[in-house]
C-alpha positions in Angstrom: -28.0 -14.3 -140.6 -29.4 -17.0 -138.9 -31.2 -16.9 -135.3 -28.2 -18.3 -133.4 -25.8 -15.6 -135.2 -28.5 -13.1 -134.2 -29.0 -13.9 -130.7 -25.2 -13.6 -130.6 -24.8 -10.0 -132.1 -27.4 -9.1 -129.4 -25.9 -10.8 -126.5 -22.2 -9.2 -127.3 -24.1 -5.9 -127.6 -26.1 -6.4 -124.3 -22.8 -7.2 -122.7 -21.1 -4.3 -122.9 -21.1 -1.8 -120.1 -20.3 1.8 -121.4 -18.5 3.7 -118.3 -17.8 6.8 -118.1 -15.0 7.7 -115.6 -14.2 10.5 -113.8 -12.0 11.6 -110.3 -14.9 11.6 -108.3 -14.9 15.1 -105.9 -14.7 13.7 -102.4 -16.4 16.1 -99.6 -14.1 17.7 -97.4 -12.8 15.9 -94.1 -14.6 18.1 -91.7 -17.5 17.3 -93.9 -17.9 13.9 -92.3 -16.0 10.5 -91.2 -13.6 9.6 -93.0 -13.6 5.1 -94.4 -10.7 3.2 -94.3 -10.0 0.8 -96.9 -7.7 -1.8 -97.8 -7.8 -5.9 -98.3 -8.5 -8.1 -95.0 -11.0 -5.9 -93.0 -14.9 -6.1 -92.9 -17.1 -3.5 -94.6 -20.8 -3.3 -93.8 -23.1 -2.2 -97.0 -26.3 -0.9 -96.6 -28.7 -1.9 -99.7 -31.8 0.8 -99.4 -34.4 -0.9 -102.1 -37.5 1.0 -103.1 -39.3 -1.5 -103.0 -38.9 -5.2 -102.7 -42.3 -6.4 -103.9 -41.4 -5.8 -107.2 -39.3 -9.3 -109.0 -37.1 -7.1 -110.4 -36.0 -5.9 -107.0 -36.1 -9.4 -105.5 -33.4 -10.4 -108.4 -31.2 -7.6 -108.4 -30.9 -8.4 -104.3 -30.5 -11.8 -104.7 -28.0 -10.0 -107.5 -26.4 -8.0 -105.0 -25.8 -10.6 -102.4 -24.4 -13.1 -104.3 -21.9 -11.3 -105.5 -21.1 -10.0 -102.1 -19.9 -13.4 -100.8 -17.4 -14.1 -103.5 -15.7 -10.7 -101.4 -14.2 -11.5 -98.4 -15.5 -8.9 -95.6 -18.7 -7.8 -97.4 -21.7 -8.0 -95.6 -24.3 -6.8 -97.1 -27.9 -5.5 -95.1 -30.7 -4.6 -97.3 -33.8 -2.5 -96.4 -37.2 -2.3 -98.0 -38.7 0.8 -98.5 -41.7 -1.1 -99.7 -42.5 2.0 -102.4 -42.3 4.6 -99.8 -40.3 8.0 -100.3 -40.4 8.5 -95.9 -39.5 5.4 -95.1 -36.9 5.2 -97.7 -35.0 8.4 -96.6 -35.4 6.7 -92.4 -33.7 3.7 -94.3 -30.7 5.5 -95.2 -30.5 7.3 -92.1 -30.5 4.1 -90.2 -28.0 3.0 -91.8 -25.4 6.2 -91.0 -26.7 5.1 -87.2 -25.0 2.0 -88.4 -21.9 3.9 -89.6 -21.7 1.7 -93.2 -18.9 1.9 -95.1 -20.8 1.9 -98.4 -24.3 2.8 -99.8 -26.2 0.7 -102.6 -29.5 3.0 -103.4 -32.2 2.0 -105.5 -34.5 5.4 -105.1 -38.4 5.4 -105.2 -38.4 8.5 -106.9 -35.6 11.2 -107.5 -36.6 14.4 -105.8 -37.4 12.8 -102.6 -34.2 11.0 -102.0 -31.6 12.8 -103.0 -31.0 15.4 -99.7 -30.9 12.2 -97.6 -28.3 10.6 -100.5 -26.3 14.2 -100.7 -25.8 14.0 -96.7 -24.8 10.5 -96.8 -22.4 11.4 -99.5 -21.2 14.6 -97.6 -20.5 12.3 -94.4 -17.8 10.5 -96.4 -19.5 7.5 -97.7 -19.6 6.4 -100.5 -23.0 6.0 -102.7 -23.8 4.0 -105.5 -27.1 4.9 -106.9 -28.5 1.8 -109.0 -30.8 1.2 -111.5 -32.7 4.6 -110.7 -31.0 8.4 -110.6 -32.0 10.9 -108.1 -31.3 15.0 -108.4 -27.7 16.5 -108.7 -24.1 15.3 -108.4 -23.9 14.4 -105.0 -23.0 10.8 -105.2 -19.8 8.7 -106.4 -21.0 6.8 -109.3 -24.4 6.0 -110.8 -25.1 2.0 -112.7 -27.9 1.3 -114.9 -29.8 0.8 -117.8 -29.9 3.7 -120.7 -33.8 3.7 -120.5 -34.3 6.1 -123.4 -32.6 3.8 -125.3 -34.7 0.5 -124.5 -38.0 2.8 -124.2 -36.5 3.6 -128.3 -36.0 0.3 -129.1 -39.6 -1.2 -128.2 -41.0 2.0 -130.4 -38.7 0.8 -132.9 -40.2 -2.6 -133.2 -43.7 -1.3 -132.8 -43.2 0.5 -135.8 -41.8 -1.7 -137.8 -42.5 -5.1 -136.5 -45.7 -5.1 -134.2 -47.9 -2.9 -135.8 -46.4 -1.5 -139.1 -49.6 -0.9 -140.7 -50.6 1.1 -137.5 -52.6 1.1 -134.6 -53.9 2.3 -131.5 -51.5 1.9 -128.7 -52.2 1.6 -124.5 -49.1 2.5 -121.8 -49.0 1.6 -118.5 -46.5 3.6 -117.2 -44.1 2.9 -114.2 -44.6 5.1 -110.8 -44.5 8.8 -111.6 -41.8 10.5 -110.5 -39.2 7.7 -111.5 -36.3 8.5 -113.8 -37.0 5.0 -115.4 -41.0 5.7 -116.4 -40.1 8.8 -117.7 -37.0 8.0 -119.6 -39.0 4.7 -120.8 -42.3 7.1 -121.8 -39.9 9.5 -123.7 -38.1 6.5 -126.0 -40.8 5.0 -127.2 -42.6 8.4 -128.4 -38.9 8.7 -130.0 -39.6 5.1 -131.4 -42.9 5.4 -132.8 -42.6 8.7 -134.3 -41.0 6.4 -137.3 -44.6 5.2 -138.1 -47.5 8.3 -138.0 -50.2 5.6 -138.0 -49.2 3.9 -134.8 -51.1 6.5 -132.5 -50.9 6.4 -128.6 -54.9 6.6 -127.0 -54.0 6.2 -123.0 -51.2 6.6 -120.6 -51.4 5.9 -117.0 -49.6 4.9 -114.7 -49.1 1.2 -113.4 -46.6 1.7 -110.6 -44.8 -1.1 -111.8 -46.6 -3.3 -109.5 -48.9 -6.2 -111.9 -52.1 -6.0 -109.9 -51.9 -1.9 -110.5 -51.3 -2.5 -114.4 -54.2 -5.1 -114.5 -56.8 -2.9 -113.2 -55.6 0.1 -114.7 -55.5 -2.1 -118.5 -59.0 -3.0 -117.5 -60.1 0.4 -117.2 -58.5 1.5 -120.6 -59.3 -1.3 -122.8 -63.0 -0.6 -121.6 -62.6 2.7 -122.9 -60.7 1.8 -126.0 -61.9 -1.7 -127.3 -60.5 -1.4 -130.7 -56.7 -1.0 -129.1 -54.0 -2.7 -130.8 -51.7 -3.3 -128.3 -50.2 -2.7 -124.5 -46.8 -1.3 -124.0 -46.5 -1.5 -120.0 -42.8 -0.2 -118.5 -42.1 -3.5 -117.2 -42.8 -7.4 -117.5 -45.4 -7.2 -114.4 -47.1 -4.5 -115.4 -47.8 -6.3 -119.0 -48.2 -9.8 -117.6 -51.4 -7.3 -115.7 -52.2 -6.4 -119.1 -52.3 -9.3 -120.5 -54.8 -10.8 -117.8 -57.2 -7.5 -117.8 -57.3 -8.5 -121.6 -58.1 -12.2 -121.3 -61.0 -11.4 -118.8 -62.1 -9.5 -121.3 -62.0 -12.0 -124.0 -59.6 -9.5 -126.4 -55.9 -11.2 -125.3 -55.6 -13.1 -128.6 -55.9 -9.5 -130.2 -54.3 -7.0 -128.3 -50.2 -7.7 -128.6 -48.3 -6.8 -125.4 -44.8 -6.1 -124.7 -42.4 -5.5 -121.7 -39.0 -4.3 -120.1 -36.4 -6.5 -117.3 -36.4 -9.7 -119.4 -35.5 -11.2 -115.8 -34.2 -15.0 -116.5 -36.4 -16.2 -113.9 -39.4 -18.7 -114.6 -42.0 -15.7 -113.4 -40.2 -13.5 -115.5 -40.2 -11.8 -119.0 -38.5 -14.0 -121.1 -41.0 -16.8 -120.1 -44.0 -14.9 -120.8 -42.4 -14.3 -124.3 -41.5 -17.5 -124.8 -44.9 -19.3 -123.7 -46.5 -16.6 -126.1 -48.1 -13.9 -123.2 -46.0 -11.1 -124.5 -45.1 -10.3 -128.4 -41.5 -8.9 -126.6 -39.3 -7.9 -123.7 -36.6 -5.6 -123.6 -33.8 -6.6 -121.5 -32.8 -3.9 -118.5 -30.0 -5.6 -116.5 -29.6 -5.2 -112.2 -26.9 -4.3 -111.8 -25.9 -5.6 -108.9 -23.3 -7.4 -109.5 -21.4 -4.2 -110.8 -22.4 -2.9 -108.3 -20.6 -4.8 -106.2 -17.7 -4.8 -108.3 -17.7 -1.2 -107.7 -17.8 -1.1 -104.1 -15.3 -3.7 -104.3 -12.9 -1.5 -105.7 -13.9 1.9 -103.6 -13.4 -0.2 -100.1 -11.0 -3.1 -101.0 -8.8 -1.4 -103.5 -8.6 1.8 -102.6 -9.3 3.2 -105.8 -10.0 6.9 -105.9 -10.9 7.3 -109.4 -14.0 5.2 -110.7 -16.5 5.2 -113.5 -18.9 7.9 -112.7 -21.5 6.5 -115.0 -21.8 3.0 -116.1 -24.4 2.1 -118.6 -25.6 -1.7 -118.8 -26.5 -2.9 -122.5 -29.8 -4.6 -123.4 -31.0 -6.6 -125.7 -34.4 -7.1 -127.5 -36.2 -10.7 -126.8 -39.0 -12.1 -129.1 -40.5 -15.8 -129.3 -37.7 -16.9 -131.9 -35.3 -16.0 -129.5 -36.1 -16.2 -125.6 -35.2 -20.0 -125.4 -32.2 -19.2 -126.2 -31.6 -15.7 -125.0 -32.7 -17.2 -121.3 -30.1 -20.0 -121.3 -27.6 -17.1 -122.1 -28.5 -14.9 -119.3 -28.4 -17.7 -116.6 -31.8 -18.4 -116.5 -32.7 -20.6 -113.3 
C-alpha cells in the first residue's frame, strides 16, 4: 500500500464519528424554564472554555464560531475560564443570568464542574459537554475524542515503531483531574504493555500548557539522562519537551511525540513535519458538531439526539503530515 493509499485509509477512519443515540431524559417543567425552538428566531449560546490559552482551545473556538454563522440566529458568546475551576462554574452561572438557550462546556476538570452543569441542565437548558466529560448523567449529549484509544495508539507505535528494541520513557501529563490526562495516561500503559522493554521512568504533570511541560522535561531529563523518549499529552506540552531537550544538547536523541495534530502552522502536524516530533495523534474539536448538535436541539426541534458522539483520529508521522495537513484544512 503506498503512502497516499495509507493516508487515505486513515483519513476515512478519522472521519467517522461513532454516536450513540438515546431519548435524552428532560428535567421536569417545574424543574426550570422551559426553550422554545423552531427555524427563524435567535438563540444565544454560551461557550464556557477552560481555558483559552491553550491553541487547542483557541481552534476549537474559532471551530465553534465559524460554524455558528452558517446558522441563521446563532450567536455564540464564549467565556474563558483561563484554567480556573471558580471561575469556570461563575461562567456558567453568568450565563443562566443571561438566560441562553444552549450550553457549549469544555470543563477544567470533572468533579468541579459538574453541580454547576447538573443545575444548568435541571433549569431546562440544554448542555453539550465537549471535548472533556464531567461526573454523572446530567447533561444532553457529550462530543469528543475516545482518548483511551489515541493514548493506545501512541503506545502502540512506541512499541513497535519508536522504540521496539526498548527504552526508557518520560510523560508529561495533562492537568490532573482531567478526563483526557487520565484516559490519555491509561492508553498508552495499555499500548506499551506490548513491548516489556519499553519501561516508563517519570510521570508528571504538564498542565497542558508548553512553558509547564518545558520546565517540568527539564527537571526529568536531569534526572534521567539516558531517557529514550518524551510522550507529553499534547503537541504543546512536547514542543516544551522538545526545547528542555535542545537546551540540554540531547534533542537529536530523545524522540518526542504528541496529541491534537491541529492543522495550524503552530501546531502538531508542523512540528512533525519540520522533524520536532517523531508523531502526533490526531484529537479533533469538535466544534463544529457541536454546533451541528445545537443546531438540531434549538432549530429543529429534535428531541432525540446522539447521547455520545465519538470523533475518530488518525496517527501522523513525517511520511505523512504534508499530506495529512492539506487533508484536514490546514491554514
Amino acid at each position: 500500500m503506498d503512502k497516499r493509499t495509507t493516508l487515505l485509509a486513515l483519513l476515512v477512519t478519522g472521519a467517522l464519528a461513532i454516536t450513540t443515540g438515546c431519548s435524552v431524559e428532560k428535567p421536569s417543567d417545574d424543574a426550570g424554564r422551559a426553550r422554545a425552538c423552531g427555524a427563524g428566531k435567535d438563540f444565544l449560546i454560551g461557550m464556557s472554555q477552560a481555558n483559552n490559552a491553550e491553541p487547542y482551545r483557541q481552534v476549537m473556538n474559532n471551530d465553534v464560531q465559524t460554524a455558528a454563522k452558517s446558522v441563521p440566529g446563532f450567536r455564540v458568546v464564549v467565556s474563558d475560564a483561563a484554567q480556573d475551576n471558580s471561575k469556570q462554574v461563575a461562567d456558567v452561572e453568568n450565563f443562566l443570568t443571561q438566560k441562553i438557550n444552549l450550553l457549549i462546556i469544555s470543563p477544567n476538570e470533572a468533579k468541579p464542574l459538574t453541580a454547576v452543569v447538573k443545575k444548568a441542565y435541571d433549569q431546562g437548558v440544554p448542555v453539550i459537554v465537549l471535548d472533556r466529560k464531567v461526573e454523572g448523567e446530567a447533561y444532553t449529549a457529550f462530543i469528543g475524542g475516545d482518548n483511551v484509544a489515541i493514548g493506545k495508539a501512541a503506545g502502540e507505535f512506541y512499541a513497535t515503531t519508536l522504540l521496539p528494541d526498548g527504552g526508557k520513557v518520560i510523560e508529561v501529563a495533562g492537568l490532573p483531574g482531567s478526563t483526557p490526562a487520565a484516559e490519555r495516561a491509561q492508553g498508552f500503559r495499555d499500548g506499551i504493555a506490548a513491548n516489556p522493554k519499553i519501561q516508563i521512568v517519570a510521570s508528571q504533570p504538564g498542565d497542558w500548557l508548553r512553558e509547564k511541560g518545558q520546565s517540568v522535561a527539564d527537571a526529568l531529563i536531569k534526572a534521567h539522562p539516558d531517557v529514550s523518549a518524551i510522550y507529553a499529552h499534547n503537541d504543546p506540552m512536547a514542543e516544551g519537551a522538545y526545547l528542555a531537550a535542545k537546551s540540554a544538547g540531547k534533542a537529536q536523541r530523545i524522540k518526542f511525540t504528541g496529541i491534537d495534530a491541529l492543522p495550524v502552522p503552530s501546531g502538531g502536524i508542523k512540528a512533525v513535519e519540520q522533524g520536532r516530533l517523531a508523531a502526533t495523534f490526531q484529537y479533533a474539536t469538535g466544534g463544529r458538531e457541536a454546533v451541528e448538535l445545537a443546531r438540531k436541539i434549538l432549530v429543529d426541534c429534535a428531541e432525540d439526539v446522539p447521547r455520545t458522539t465519538t470523533l475518530g483520529t488518525m496517527r501522523i508521522t513525517r511520511e505523512n503530515a504534508a499530506e495529512a495537513y492539506a487533508k484536514l484544512g490546514g491554514l
